[in-house]
MIZAMAR-93760 format. One line per field, with one value per residue (C-alpha): residue in three letters; x, y, z. Coordinates in nm, 4 decimals, m for minus. Layout:
BEGIN
type	c(Ala ...)
c1	c(X ...)
c2	c(Y ...)
c3	c(Z ...)
END
This chain:
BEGIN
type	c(Unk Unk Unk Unk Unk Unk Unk Unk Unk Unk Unk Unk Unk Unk Unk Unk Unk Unk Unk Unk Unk Unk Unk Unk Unk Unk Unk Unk Unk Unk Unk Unk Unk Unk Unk Unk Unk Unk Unk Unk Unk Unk Unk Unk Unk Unk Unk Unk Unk Unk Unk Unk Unk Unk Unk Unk Unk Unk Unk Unk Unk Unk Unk Unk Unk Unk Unk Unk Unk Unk Unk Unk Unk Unk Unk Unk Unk Unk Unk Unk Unk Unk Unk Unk Unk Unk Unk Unk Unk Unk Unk Unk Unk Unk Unk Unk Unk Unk Unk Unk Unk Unk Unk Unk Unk Unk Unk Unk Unk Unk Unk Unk Unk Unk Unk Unk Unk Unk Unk Unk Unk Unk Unk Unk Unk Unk Unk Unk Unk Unk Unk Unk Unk Unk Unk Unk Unk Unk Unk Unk Unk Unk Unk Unk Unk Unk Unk Unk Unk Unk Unk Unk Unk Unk Unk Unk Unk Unk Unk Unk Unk Unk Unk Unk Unk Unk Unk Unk Unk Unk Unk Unk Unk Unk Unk Unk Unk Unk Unk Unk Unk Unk Unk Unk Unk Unk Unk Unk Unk Unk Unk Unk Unk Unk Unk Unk Unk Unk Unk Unk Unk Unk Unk Unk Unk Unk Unk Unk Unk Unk Unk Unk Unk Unk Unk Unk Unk Unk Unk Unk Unk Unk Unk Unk Unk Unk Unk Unk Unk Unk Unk Unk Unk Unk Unk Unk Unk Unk Unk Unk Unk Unk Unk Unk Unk Unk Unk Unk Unk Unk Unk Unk Unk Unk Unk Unk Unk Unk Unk Unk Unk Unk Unk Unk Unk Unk Unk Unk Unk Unk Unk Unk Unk Unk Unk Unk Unk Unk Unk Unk Unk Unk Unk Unk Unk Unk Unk Unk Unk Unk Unk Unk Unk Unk Unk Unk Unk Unk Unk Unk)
c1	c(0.4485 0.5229 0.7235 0.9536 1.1515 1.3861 1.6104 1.8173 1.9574 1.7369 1.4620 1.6405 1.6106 1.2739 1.2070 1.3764 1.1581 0.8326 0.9796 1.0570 0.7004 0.5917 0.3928 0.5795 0.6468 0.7372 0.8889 1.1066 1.3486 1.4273 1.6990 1.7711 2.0183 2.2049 2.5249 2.7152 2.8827 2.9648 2.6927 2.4440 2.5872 2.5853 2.2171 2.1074 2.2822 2.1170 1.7733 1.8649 1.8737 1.4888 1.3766 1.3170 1.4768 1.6084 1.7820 2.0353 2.0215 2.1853 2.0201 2.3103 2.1014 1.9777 1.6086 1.4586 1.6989 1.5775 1.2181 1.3479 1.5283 1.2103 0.9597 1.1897 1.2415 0.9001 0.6563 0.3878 0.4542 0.2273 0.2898 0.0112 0.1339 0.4290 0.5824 0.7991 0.8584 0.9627 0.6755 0.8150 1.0023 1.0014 1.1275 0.8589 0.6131 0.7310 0.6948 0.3197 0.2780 0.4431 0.3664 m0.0112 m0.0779 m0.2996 m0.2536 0.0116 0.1490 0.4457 0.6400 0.8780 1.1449 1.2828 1.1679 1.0918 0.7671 0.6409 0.7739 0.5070 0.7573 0.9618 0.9488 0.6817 0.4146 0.5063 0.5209 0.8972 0.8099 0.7030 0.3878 0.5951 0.7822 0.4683 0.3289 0.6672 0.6465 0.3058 0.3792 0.6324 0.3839 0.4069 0.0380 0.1912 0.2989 0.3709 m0.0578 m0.1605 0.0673 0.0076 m0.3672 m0.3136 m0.1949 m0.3811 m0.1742 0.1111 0.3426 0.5031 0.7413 0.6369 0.2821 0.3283 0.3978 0.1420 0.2367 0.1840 m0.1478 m0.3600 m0.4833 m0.1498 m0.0184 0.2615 0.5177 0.7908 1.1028 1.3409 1.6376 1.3824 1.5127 1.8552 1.9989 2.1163 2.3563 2.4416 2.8211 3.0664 3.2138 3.0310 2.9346 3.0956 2.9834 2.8571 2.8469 2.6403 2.7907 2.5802 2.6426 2.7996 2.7624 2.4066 2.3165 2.5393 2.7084 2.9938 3.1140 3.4586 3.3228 3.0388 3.2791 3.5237 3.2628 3.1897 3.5236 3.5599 3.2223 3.4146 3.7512 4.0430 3.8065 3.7670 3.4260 3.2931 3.2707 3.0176 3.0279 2.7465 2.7391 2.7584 3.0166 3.2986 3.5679 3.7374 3.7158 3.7867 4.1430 3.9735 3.6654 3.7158 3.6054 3.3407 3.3289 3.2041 2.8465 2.5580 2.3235 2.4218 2.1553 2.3107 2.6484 2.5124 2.3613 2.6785 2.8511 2.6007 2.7164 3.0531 2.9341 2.6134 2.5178 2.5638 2.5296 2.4591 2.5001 2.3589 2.1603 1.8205 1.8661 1.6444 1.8914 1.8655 1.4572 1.5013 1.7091 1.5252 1.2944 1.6019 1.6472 2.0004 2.0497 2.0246 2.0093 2.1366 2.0747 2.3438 2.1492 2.3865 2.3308 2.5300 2.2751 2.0364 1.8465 1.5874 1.3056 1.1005 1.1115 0.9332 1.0569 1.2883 1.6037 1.7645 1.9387 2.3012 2.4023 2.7452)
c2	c(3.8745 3.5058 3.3430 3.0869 2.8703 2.6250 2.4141 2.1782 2.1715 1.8916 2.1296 2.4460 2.1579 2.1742 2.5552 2.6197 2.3966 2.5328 2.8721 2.7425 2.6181 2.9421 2.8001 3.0179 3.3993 3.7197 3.6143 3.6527 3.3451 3.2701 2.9993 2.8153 2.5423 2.4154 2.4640 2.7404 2.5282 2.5625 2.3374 2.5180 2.8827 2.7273 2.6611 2.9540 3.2227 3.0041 3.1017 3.4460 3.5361 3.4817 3.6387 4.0252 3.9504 3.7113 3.6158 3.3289 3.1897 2.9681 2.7676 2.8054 2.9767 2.7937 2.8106 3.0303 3.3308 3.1546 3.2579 3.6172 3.6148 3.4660 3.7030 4.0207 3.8914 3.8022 3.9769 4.1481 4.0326 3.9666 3.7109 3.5958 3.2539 3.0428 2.7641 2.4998 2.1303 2.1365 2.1184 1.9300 2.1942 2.4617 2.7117 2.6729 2.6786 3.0179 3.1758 3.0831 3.1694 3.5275 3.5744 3.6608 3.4641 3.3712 2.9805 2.6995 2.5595 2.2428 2.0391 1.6885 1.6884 1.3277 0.9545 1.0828 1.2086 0.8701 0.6941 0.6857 0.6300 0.9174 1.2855 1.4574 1.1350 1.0706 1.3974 1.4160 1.7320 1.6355 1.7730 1.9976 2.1458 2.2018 2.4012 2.6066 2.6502 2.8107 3.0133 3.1755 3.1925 2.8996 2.8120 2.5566 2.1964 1.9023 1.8289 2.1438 2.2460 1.9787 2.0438 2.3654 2.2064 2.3581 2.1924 1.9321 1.9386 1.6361 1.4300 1.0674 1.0078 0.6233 0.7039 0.8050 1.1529 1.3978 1.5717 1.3696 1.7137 1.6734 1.8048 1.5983 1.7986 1.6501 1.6052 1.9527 1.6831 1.6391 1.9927 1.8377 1.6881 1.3366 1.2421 0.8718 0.8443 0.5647 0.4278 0.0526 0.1036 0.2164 0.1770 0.4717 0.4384 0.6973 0.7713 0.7802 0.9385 0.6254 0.6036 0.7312 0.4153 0.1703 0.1791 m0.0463 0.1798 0.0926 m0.3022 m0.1479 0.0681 m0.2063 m0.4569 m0.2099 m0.1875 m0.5424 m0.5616 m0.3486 m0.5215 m0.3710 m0.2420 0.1199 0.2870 0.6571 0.7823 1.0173 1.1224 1.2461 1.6009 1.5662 1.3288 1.3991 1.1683 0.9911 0.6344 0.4008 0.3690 0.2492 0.5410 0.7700 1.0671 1.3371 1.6557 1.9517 2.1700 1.9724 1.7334 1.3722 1.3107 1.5939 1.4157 1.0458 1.2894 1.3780 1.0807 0.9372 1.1810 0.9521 0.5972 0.4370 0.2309 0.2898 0.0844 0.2493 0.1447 0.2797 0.2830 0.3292 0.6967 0.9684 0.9945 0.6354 0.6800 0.9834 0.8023 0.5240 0.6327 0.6344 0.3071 0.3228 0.3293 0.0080 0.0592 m0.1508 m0.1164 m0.2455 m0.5250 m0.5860 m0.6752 m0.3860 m0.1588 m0.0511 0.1456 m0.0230 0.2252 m0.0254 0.2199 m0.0293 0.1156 m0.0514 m0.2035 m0.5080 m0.5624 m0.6575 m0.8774 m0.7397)
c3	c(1.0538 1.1348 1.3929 1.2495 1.5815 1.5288 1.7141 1.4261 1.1371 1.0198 1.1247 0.9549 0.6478 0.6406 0.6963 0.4343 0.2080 0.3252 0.2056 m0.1129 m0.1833 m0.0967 0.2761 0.4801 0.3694 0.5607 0.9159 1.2371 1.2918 1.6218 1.6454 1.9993 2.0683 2.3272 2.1688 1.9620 1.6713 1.3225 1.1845 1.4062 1.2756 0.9471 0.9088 1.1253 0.8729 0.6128 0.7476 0.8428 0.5024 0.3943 0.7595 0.8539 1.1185 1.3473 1.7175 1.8198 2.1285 2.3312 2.5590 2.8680 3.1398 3.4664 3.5616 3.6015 3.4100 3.0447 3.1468 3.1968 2.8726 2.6953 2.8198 2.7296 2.3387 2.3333 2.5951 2.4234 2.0368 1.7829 1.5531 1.2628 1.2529 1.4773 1.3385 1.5272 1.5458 1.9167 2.1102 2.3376 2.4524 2.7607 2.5215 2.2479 2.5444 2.7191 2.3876 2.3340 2.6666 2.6685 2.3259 2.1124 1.8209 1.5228 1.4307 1.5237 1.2723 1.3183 1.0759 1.1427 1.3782 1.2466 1.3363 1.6842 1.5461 1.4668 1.7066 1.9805 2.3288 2.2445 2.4058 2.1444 2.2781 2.6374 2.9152 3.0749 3.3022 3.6533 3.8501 4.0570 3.7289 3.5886 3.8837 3.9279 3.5544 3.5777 3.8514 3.6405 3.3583 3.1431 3.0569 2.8145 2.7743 2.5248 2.5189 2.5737 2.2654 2.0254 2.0977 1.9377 1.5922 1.3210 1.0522 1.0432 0.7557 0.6897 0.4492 0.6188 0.4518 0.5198 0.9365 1.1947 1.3467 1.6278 1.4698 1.2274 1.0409 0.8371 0.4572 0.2980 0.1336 m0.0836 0.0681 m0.0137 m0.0756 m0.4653 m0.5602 m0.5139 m0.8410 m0.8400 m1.0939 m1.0463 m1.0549 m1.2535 m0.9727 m0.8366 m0.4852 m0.1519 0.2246 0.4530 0.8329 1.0278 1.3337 1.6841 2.0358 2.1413 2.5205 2.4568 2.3211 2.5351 2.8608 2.6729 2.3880 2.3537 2.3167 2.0710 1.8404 1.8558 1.7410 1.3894 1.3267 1.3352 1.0862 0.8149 0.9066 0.6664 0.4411 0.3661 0.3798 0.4596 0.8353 0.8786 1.3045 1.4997 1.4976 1.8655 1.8668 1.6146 1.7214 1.4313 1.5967 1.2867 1.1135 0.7997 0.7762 0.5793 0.7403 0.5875 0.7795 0.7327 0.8612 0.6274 0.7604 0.6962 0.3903 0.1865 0.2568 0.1147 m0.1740 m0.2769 m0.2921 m0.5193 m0.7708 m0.7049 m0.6779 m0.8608 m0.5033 m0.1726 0.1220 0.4832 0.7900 1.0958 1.4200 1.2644 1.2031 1.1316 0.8371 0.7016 0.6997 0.4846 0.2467 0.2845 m0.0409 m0.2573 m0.5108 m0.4905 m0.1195 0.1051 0.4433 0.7059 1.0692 1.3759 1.6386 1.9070 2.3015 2.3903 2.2249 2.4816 2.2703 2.0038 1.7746 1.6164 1.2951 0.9995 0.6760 0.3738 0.5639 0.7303 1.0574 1.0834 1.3739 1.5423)
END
């Protein structure tokens, strides 16, 4: 049987459409994250039901109990095939290491694949991690893993990415049907973790809602940061990933216009002739992925 790991639900996304083209069959699912929410339960359950069988786990243990917890699920198991797009990460590692497998197989985690300063091209751990690591039996991290790639599957064919023996897969959002609604057009901001991105984000949220003044326009929040911040948004909740959202309200409106901070979400729309995308430049915003793909900046 296969190992399936994921962390995401953009990730749980794209599980579920390499089971529906038939590239991954019979597996275990074993679901990390660092937080027990609805969205995360949400996708999980959605997975659970094409596994044999499956483990949630959150990631809420200090070093080094996680090992412990890692090498019990998994010392000793056999698995033909392991998929994951987190090979950044300690907990993918400890499984190869505690585990016995076939192949490695990965698939996108978002922009941060193909953007080359982020955490699946540059090492974070430090040499004296990686030697306490190792002493508790991690043989693996972020080069050793991505060495290991036997196949990337992908939905960017136009963007470098971590393994150049890659297979591009249509997007799962092309099994989605898109009926273009009646109404003209509507605006769509993408929320962000704000004080992730600024020091001053009271002065940056204050500068958007000046940008959309008294007009109305849909809020959709960071899944990490669900505070309702605008009087004017209109705010759409709920557990599915942001693209689904936008999906739907094209079933509404015939155009839509959205706004963001250069979003894995925005590039996966990005393809999409009746979505323009339009990315915040500000000095407050500290951080800046140099993503090229179809959209224009907006000064605030």
């Amino acid at each position: 049987m296969d190992l399936i790991i994921c962390n995401t639900p953009f990730q749980a996304i794209q599980i579920e459409n390499l089971i529906k083209k038939e590239i991954i069959k019979e597996f275990e699912l074993f679901f990390f994250c660092y937080e027990e929410t609805e969205q995360m339960l949400f996708y999980y359950n959605k997975l659970r039901s094409y596994s044999k069988c499956s483990k949630f786990y959150v990631c809420n243990k200090r070093f080094p109990l996680y090992f412990f917890d890692i090498k019990y699920i998994f010392g000793n198991k056999k698995y033909g095939n392991i998929y994951t797009a987190s090979v950044e990460c300690i907990y993918t590692h400890l499984i190869l290491s505690y585990s016995s497998f076939g192949k490695l197989f990965t698939f996108d985690d978002g922009s941060a694949n193909f953007i080359n300063t982020s955490f699946y091209y540059v090492n974070k751990r430090s040499k004296f991690a990686s030697i306490i690591y190792r002493v508790f039996g991690c043989k693996y991290d972020l080069f050793k893993t991505k060495g290991l790639i036997n196949k990337h599957y992908t939905i960017y064919p136009n963007f470098e990415n971590i393994s150049n023996n890659i297979e591009v897969v249509d997007f799962c959002f092309s099994y989605h049907q898109i009926k273009k609604g009646d109404k003209e057009s509507v605006d769509v901001l993408l929320g962000t973790v704000y004080k992730e991105i600024t020091k001053q984000s009271d002065d940056l949220i204050k500068k958007i809602g000046n940008f959309f003044e008294d007009e109305n326009f849909y809020y959709i929040p960071h899944p990490r940061d669900t505070e309702k911040y605008f009087k004017n948004g209109i705010l759409i909740d709920g557990v599915e990933i942001a693209e689904i959202k936008i999906l739907k309200l094209l079933e509404v409106y015939k155009k839509i216009n959205v706004y963001g901070f250069n979003s894995t979400a925005q590039v996966n729309l990005s393809n999409l002739e009746n979505v323009s995308n339009f990315c915040f430049k500000s000095e407050l915003i500290e951080r800046d992925f140099d993503v090229k793909y179809n959209y224009k900046d907006v000064e605030i």
